[in-house]
VOPAGU-2260 file (C-alpha; in pm, 1 decimal, decimal comma):
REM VOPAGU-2260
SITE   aa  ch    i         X         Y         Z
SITE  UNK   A    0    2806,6   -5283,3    1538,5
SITE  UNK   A    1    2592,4   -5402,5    1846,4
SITE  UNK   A    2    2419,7   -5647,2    1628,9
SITE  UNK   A    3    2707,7   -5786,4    1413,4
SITE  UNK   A    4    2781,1   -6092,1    1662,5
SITE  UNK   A    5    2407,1   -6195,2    1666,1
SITE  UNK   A    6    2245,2   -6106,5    1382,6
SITE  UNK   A    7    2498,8   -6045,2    1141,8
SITE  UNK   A    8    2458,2   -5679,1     928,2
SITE  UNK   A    9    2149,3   -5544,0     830,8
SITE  UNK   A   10    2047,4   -5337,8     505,7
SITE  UNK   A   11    2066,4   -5006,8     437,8
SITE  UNK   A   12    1701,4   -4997,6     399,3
SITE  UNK   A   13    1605,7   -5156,1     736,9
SITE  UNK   A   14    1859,9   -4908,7     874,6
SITE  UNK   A   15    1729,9   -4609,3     760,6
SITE  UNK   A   16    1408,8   -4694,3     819,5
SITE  UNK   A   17    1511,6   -4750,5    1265,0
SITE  UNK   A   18    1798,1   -4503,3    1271,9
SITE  UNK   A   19    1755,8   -4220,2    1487,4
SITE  UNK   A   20    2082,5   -4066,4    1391,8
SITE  UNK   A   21    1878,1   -3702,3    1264,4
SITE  UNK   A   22    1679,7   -3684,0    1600,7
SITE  UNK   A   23    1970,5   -3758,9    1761,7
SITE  UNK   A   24    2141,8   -3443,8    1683,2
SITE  UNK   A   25    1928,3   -3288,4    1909,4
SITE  UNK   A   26    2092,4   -3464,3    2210,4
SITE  UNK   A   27    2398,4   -3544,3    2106,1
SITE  UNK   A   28    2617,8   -3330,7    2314,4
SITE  UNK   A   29    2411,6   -3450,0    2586,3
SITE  UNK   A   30    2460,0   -3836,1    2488,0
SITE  UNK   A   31    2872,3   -3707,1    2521,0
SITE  UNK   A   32    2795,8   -3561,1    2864,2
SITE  UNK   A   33    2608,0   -3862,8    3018,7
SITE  UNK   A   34    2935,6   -4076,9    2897,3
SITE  UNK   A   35    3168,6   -3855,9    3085,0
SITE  UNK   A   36    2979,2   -3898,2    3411,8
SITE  UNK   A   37    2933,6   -4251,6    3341,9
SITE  UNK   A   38    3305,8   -4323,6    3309,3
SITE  UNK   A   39    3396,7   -4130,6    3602,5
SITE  UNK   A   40    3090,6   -4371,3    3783,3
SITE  UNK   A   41    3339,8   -4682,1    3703,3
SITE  UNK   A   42    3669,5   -4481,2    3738,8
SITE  UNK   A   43    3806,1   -4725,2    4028,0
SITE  UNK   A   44    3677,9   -5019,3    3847,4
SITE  UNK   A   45    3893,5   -4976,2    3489,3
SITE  UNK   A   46    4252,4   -4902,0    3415,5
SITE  UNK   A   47    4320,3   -4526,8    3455,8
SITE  UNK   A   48    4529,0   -4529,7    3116,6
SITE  UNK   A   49    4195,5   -4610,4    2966,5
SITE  UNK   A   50    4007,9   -4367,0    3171,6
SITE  UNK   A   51    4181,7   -4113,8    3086,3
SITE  UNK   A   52    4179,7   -4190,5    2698,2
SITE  UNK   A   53    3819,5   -4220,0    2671,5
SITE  UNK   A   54    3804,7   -3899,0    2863,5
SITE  UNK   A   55    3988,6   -3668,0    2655,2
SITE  UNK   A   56    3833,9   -3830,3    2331,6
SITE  UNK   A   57    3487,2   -3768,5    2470,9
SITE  UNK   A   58    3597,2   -3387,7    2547,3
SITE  UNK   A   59    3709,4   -3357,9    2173,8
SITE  UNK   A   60    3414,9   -3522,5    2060,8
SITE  UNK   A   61    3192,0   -3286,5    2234,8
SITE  UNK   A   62    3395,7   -2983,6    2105,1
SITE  UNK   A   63    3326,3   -3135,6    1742,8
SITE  UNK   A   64    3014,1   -3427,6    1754,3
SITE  UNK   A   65    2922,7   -3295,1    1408,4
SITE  UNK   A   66    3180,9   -3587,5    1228,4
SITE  UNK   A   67    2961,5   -3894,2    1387,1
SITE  UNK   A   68    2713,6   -3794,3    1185,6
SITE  UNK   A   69    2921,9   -3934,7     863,2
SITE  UNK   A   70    2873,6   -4287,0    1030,2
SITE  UNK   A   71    2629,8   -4491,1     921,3
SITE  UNK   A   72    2455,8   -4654,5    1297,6
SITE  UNK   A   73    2178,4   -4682,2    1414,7
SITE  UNK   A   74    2212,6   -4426,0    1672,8
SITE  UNK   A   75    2420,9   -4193,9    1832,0
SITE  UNK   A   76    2540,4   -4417,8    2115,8
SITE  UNK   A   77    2672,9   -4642,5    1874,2
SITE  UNK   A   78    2820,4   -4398,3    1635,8
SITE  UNK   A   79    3015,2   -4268,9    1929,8
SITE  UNK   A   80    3170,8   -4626,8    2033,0
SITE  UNK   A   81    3264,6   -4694,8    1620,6
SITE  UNK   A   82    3411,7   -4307,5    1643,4
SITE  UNK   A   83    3598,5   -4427,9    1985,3
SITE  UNK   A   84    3713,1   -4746,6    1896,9
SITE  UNK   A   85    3879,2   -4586,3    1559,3
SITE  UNK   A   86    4013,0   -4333,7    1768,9
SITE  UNK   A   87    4176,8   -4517,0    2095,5
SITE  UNK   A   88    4109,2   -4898,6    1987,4
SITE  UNK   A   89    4047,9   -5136,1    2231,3
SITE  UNK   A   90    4052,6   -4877,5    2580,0
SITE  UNK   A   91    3746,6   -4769,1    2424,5
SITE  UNK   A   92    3571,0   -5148,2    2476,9
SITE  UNK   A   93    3548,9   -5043,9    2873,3
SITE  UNK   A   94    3285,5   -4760,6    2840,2
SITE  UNK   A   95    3053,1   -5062,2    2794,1
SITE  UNK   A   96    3079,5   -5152,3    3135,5
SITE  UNK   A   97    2759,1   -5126,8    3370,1
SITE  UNK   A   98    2581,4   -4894,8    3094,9
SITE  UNK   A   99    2330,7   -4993,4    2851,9
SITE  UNK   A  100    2181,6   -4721,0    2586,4
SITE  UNK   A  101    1818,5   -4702,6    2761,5
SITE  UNK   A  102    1977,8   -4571,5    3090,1
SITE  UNK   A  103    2168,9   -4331,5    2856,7
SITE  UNK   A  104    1924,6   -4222,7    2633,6
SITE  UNK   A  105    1678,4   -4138,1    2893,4
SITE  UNK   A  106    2008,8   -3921,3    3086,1
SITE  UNK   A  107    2052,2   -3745,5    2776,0
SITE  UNK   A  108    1665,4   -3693,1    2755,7
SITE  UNK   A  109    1641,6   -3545,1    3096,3
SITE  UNK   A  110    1970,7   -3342,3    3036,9
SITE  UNK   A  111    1851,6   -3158,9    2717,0
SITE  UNK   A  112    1503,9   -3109,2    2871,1
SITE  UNK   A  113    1650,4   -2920,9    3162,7
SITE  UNK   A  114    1889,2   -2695,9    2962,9
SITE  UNK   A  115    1564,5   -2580,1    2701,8
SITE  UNK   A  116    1303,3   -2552,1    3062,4
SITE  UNK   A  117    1600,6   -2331,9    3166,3
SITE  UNK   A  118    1582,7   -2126,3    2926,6
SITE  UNK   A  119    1259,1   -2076,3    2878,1
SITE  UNK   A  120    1187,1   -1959,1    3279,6
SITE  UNK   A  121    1541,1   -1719,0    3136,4
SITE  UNK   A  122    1326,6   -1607,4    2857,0
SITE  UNK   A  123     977,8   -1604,3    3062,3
SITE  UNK   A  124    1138,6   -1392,6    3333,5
SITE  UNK   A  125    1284,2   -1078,8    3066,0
SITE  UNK   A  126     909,7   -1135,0    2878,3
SITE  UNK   A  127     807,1   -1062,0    3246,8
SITE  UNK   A  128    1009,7    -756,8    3287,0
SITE  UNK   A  129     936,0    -576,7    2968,7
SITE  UNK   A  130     581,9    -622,0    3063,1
SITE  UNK   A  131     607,1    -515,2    3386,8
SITE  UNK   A  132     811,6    -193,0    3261,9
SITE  UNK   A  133     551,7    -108,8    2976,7
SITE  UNK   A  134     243,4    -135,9    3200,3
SITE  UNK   A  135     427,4      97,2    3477,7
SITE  UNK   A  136     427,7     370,0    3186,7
SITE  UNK   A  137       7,1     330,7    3100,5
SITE  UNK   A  138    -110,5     308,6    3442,4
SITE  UNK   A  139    -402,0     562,0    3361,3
SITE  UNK   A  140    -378,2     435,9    2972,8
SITE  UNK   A  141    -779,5     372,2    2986,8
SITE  UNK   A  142    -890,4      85,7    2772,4
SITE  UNK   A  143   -1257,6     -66,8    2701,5
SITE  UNK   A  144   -1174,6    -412,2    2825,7
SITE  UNK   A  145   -1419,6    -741,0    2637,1
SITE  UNK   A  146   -1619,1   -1012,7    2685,1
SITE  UNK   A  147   -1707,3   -1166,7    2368,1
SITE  UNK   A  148   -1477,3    -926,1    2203,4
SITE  UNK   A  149   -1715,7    -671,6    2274,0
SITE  UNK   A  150   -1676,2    -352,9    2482,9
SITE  UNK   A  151   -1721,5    -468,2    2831,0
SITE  UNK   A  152   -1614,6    -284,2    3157,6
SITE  UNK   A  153   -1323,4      22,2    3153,8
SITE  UNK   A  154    -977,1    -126,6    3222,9
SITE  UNK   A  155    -632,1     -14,5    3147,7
SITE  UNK   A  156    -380,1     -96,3    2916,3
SITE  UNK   A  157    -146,0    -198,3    3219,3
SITE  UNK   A  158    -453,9    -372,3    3364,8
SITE  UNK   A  159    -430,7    -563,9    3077,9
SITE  UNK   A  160    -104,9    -589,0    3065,0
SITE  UNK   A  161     -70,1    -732,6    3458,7
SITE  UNK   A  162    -325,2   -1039,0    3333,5
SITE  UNK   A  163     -79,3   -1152,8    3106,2
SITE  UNK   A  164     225,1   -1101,3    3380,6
SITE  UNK   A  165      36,0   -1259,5    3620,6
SITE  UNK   A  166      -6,6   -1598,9    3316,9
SITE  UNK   A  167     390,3   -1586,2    3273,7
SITE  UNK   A  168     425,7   -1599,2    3655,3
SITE  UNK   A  169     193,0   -1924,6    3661,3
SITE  UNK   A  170     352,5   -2070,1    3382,1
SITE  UNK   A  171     749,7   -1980,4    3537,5
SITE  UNK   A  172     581,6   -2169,0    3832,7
SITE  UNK   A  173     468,0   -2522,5    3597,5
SITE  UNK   A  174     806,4   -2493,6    3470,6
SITE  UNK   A  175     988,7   -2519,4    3747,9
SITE  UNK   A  176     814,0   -2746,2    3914,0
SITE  UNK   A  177     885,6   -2958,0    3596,0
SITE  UNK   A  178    1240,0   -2866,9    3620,0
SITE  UNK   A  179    1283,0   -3006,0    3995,3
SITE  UNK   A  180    1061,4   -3297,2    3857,0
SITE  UNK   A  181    1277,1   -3419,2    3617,8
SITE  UNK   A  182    1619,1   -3359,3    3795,0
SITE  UNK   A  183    1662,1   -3733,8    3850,7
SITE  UNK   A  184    1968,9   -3958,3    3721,3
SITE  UNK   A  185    1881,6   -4252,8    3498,7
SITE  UNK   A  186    2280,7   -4326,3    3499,8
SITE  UNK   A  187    2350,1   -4667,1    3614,1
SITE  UNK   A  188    2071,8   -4863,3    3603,9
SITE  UNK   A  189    2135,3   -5047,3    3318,9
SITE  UNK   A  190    1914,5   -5172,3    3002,8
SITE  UNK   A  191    1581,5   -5232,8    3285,4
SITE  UNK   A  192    1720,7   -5408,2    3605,3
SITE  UNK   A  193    2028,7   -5205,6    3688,1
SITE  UNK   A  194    2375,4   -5355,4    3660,1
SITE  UNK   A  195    2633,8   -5618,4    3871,2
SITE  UNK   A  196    2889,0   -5360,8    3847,2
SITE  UNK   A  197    2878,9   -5185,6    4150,5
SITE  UNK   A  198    2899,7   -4853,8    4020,0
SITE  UNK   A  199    2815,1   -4487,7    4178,7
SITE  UNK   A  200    2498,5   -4364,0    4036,8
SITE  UNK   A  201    2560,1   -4037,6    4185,2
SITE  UNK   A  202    2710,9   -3733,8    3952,5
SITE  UNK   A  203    2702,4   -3377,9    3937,0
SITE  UNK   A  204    2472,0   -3378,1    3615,5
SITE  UNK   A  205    2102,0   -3428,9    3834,4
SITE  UNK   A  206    2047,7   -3355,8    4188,9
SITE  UNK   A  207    1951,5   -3704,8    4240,7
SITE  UNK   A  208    1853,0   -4038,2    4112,3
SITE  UNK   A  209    1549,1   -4176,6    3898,2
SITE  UNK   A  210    1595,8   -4513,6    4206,3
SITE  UNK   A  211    1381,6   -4767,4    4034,4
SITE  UNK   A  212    1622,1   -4898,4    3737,5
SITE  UNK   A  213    1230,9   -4979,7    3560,7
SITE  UNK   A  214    1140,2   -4623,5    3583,7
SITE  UNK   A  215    1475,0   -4473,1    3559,6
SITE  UNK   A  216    1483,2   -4637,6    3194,6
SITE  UNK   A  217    1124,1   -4685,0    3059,9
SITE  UNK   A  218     967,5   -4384,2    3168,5
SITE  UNK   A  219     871,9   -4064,1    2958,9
SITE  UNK   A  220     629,8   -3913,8    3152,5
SITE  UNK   A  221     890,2   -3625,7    3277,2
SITE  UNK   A  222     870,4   -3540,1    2889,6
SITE  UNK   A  223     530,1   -3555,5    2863,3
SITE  UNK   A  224     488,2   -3333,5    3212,9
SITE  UNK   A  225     721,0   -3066,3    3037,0
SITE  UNK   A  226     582,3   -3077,4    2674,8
SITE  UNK   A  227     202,7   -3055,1    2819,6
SITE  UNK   A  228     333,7   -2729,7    3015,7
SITE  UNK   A  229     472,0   -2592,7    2659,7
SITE  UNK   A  230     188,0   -2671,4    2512,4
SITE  UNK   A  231     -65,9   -2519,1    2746,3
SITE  UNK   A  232     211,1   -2166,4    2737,6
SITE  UNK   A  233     160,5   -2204,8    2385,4
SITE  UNK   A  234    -227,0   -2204,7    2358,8
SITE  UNK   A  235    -227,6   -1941,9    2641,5
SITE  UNK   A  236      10,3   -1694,0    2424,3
SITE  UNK   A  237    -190,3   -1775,1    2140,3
SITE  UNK   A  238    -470,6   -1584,1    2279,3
SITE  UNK   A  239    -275,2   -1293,1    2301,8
SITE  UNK   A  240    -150,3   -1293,4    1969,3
SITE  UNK   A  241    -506,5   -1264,6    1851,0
SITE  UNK   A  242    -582,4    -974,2    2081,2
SITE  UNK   A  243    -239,0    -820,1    1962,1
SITE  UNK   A  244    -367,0    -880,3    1595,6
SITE  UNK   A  245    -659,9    -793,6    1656,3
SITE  UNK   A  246    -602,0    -472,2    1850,4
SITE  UNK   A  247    -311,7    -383,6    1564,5
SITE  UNK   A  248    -584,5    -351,5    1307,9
SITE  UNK   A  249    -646,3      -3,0    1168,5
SITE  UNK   A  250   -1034,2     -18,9    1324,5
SITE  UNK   A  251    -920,2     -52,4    1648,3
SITE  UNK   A  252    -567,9      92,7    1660,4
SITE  UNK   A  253    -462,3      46,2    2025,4
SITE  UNK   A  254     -80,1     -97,0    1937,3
SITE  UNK   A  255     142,6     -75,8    1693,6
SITE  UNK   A  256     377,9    -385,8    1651,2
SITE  UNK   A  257     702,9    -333,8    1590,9
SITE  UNK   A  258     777,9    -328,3    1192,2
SITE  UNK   A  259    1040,3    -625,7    1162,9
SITE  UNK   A  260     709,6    -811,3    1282,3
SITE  UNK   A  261     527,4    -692,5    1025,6
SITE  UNK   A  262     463,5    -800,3     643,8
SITE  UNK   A  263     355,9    -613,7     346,4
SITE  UNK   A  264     107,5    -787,3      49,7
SITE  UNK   A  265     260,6    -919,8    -291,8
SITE  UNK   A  266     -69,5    -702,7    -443,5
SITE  UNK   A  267    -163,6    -451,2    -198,4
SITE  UNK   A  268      62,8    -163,7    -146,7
SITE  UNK   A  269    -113,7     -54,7     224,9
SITE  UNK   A  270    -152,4    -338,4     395,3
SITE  UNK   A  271      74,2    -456,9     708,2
SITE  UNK   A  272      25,0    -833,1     861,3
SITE  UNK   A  273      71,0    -878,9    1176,2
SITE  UNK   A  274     279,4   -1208,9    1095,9
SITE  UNK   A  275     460,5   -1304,8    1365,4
SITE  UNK   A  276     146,3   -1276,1    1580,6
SITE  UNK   A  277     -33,9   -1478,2    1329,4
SITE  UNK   A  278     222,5   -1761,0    1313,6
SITE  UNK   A  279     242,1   -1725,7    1725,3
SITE  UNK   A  280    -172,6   -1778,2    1701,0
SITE  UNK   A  281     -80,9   -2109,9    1432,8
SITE  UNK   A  282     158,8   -2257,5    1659,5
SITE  UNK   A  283     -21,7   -2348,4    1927,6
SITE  UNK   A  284    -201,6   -2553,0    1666,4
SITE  UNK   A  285     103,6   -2728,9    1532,4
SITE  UNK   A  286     218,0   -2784,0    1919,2
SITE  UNK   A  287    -107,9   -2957,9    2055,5
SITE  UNK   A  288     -35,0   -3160,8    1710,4
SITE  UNK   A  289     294,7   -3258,1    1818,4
SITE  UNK   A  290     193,1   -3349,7    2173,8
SITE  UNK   A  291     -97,5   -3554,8    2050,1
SITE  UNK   A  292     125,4   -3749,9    1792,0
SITE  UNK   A  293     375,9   -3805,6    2092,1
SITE  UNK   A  294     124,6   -3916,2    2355,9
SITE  UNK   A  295     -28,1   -4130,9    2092,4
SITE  UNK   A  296     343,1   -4340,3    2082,5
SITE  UNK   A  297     391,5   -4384,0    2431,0
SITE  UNK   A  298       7,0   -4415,9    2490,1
SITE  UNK   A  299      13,3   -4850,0    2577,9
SITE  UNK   A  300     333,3   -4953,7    2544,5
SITE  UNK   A  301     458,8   -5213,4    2780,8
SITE  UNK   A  302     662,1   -5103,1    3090,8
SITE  UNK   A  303    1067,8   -5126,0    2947,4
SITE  UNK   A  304    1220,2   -4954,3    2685,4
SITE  UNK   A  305    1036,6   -5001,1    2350,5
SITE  UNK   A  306    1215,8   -4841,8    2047,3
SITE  UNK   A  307     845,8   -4629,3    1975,2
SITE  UNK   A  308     998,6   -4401,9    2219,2
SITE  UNK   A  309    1231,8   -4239,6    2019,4
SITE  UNK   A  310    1035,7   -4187,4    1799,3
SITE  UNK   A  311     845,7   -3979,8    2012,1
SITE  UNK   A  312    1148,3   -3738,0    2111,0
SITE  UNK   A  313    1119,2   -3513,2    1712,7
SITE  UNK   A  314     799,3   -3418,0    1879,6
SITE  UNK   A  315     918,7   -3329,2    2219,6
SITE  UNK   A  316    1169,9   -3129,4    2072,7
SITE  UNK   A  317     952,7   -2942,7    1809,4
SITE  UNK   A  318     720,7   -2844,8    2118,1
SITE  UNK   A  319    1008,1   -2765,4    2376,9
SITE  UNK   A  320    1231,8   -2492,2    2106,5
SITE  UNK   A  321     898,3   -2407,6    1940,4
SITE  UNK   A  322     795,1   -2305,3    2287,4
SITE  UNK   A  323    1094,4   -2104,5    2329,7
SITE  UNK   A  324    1107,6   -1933,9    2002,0
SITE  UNK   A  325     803,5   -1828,9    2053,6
SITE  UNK   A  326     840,8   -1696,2    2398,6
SITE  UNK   A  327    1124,2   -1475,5    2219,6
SITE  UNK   A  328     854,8   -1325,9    1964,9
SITE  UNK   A  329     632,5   -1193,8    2262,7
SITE  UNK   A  330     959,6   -1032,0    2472,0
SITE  UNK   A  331    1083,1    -900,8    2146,4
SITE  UNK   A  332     711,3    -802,6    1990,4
SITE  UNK   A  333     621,8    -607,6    2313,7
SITE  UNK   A  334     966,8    -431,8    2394,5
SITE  UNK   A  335     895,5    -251,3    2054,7
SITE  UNK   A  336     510,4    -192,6    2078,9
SITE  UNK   A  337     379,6     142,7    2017,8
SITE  UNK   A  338      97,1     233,1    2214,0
SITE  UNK   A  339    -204,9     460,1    2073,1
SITE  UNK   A  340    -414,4     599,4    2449,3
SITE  UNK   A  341    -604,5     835,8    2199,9
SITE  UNK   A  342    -810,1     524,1    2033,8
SITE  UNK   A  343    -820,9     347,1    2352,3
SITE  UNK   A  344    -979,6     631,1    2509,2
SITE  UNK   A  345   -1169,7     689,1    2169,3
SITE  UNK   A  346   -1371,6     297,9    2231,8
SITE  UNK   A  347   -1351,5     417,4    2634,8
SITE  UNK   A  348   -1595,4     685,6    2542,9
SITE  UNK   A  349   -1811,8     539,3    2224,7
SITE  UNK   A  350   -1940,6     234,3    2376,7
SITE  UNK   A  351   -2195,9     214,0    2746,9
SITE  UNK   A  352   -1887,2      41,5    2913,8
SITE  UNK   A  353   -1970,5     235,9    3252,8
SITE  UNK   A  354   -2319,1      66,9    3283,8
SITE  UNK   A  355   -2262,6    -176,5    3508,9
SITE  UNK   A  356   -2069,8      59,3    3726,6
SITE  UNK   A  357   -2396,7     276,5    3706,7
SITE  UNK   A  358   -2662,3     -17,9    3789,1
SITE  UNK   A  359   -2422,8     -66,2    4049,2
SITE  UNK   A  360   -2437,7     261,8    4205,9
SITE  UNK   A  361   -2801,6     298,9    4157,2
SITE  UNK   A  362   -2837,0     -39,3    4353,8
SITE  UNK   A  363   -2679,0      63,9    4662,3
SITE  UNK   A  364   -2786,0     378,5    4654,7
SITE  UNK   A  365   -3136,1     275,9    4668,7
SITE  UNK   A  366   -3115,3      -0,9    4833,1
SITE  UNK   A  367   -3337,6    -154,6    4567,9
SITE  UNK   A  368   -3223,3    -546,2    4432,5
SITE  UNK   A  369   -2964,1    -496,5    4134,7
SITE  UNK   A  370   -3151,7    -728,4    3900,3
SITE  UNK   A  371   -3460,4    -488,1    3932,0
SITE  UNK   A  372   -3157,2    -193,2    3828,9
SITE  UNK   A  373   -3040,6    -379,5    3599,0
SITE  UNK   A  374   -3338,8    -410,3    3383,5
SITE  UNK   A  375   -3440,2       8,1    3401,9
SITE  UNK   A  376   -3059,8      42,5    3295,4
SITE  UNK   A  377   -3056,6    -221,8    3000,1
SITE  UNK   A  378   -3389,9     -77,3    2891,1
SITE  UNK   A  379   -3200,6     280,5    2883,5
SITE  UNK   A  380   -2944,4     191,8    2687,7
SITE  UNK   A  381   -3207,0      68,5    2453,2
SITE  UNK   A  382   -3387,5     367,6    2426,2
SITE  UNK   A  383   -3063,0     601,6    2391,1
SITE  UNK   A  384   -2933,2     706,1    2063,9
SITE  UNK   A  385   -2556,1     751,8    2191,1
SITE  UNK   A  386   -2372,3     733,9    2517,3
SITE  UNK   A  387   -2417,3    1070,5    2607,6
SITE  UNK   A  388   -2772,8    1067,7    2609,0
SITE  UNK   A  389   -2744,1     749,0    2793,7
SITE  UNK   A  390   -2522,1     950,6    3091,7
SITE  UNK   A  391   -2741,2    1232,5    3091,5
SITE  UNK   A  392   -3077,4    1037,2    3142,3
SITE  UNK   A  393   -2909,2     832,6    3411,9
SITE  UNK   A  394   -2814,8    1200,7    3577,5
SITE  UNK   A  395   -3145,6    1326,2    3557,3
SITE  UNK   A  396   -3346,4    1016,8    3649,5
SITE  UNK   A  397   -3145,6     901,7    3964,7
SITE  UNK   A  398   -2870,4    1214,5    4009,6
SITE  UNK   A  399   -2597,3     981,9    3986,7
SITE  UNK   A  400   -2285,5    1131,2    3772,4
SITE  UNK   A  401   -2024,3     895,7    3616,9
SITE  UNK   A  402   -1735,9     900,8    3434,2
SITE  UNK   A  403   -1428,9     666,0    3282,7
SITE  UNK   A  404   -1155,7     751,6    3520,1
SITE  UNK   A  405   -1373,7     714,9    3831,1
SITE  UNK   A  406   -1497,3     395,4    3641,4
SITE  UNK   A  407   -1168,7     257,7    3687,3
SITE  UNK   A  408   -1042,6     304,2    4018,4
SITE  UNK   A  409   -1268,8      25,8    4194,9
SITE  UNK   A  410   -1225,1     -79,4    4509,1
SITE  UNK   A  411   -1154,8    -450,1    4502,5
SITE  UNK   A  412    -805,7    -597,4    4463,2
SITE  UNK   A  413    -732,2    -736,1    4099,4
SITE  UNK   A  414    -925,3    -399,4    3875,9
SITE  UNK   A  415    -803,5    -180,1    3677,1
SITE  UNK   A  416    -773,9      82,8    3993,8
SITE  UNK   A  417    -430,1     253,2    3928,9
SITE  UNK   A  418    -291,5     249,8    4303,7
SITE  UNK   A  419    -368,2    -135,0    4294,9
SITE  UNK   A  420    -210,9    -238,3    3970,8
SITE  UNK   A  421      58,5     -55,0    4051,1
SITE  UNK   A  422     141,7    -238,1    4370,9
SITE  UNK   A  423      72,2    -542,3    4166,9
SITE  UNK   A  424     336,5    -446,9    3927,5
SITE  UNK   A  425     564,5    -318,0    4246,4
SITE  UNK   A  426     524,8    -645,3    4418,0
SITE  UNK   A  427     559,3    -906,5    4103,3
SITE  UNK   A  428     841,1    -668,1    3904,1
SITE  UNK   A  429    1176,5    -792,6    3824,5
């Protein structure tokens, strides 16, 4: 259609190749939206009889967008006009007026990106509260907690819980400031350097306006800001999927996932995979993927709209409802977790994890330099055959008793000390 007057038609084969008519399905409710605020924009500049048929054809359209996908364009914005122009004739010619499709596409863009960044603080915020509900019930739930995945100090499950609240409070935080970020309105400034009509560029759809008509329609970096947020989330929950598969295996024990997260083996009768976990861990993978392949597009393209960057948008959608989905998985994975204390406290108890808190005590009971502790207590361990022997040496050399529960109530802000996590939890809860 746009190209008929200049060019003449194209092939099928060229067509397919540039048509972004399948990405476009991802926005295309949002392509209807940016119209509507773009006709009321140029209300007092067009016939109202128009106006108003272009108006309720856009509002039917948007009820029903699925039939411009049996046109054959080279995008959505033009599938839309050949839809309108079938359907009201020539009153459909004024939409054109003060708009080009790189001041739309990049409304649409920001639209769409908004809505899924919504939801995903929504989602973020009940992942939050489930959290912040099961630690409250394993305050005293003692855990070894790792380095290295090895036993390291005594924590709590809800210690280890409130690390991972405290993550989906930073990452609510990146997201919003992404959100407020990218709440500006491309709308009226034209293909690059705006438009003679003289147009309103405000509407209700941002809270403001992208002002620069170069940057309003040639940048991408508000996708970019949002998508490298999503992708950080994602390599950040993939770490916990590991722990969760990790501490859902029968030699460890300490959770039990939920079974409609759970697979059985074609062969093996006993076996349950951790799947969702395990696809949670892979897509943090597939996401840095997508981000690279999208940076890699708009990496050195010349300032203005280059047709690269749609090309770039399947990726920033893959990452943005990947993201989400997977957000989903870890409210819906630890809302049905089963927790086992008994192995916790099991590890708690089989492995030296109060040694520090003994060199510790030694030191400043003494008075003597902790390094010098350090190296009596390391060689004890050595000598020790289990940790009881271990305790009991340490009770008889320096008369210094310990034990797990005092091990975790420590002092400092941040431990696993009950009393402090749970004014953590009380002040951070939903």
């Amino acid at each position: 259609m746009y190209r008929k007057a200049l060019l003449g038609d194209t092939t099928s084969f060229v067509l397919d190749y540039i048509s972004s008519m399948e990405e476009d399905r991802e926005i295309v409710v949002e392509v209807i939206e940016c119209l509507e605020a773009h006709v009321e924009s140029i209300s007092h500049l067009i016939p109202q009889e128009a106006k108003k048929k272009i108006l309720k054809a856009l509002k039917e359209l948007k009820e029903n967008p699925g039939v411009l996908f049996n046109i054959e364009a080279e995008d959505v914005h033009e599938a839309i006009e050949i839809y309108l122009r079938d359907k009201i004739g020539e009153a459909e010619g004024y939409l054109a007026l003060g708009k080009s499709r790189n001041d739309h596409v990049a409304c649409a863009l920001r639209l769409k990106v908004k809505k899924l960044l919504k939801e995903q603080i929504k989602e973020l915020q009940e992942l939050k509260r489930v959290l912040v509900e099961k630690a409250k019930e394993n305050l005293n739930t003692i855990m070894p907690s790792f380095t290295h995945l090895q036993p390291a100090q005594p924590s709590t499950f809800a210690h280890y819980l409130s690390h991972i609240i405290e993550l989906v409070n930073l990452y609510i935080d990146f997201l919003e400031f992404a959100l407020g970020r990218l709440d500006e309105s491309p709308l009226g400034a034209g293909a690059v350097g705006g438009t003679s009509v003289p147009l309103n560029r405000e509407n209700t759809l941002f809270s403001r306006i992208a002002e620069n008509s170069i940057y309003a329609t040639s940048s991408r970096d508000f996708l970019l800001l949002a998508c490298s947020i999503d992708v950080s989330l994602s390599i950040a929950l993939s770490r916990i999927a590991e722990d969760l598969v990790v501490f859902s295996t029968p030699n460890f024990n300490y959770v039990e996932l939920p079974k409609e997260h759970l697979a059985t083996s074609s062969m093996m009768p006993q076996k349950k995979n951790p799947v969702t976990m395990e696809v949670a861990r892979a897509w943090a993978g597939e996401a840095l993927g997508h981000f690279v392949a999208m940076a890699t597009i708009l990496k050195g393209l010349p300032t203005g709209y280059n047709l690269d960057m749609q090309e770039a948008n399947k990726h920033a959608f893959a990452i943005l409802k990947g993201t989400l989905t997977t957000i989903k998985v870890f409210r819906d994975a630890f809302k049905g977790m089963k927790i086992n204390p008994g192995a916790m406290l099991r590890d708690a108890k089989l492995f030296p994890i109060l040694a520090t808190d003994i060199a510790e005590k030694i030191s400043l009971k003494t008075g003597r330099p902790y390094r010098e502790v350090y190296m009596e207590v390391a060689s004890l361990i050595r000598d020790s055959k289990s940790v009881e022997e271990l305790y009991s040496k340490i009770s008889e050399l320096y008369g210094i008793e310990v034990s797990l529960e005092e091990g975790i109530k420590k002092p400092v802000e941040g431990s696993p000390n009950p009393k402090l996590v749970k004014e953590f939890l009380e002040r951070v809860g939903p």
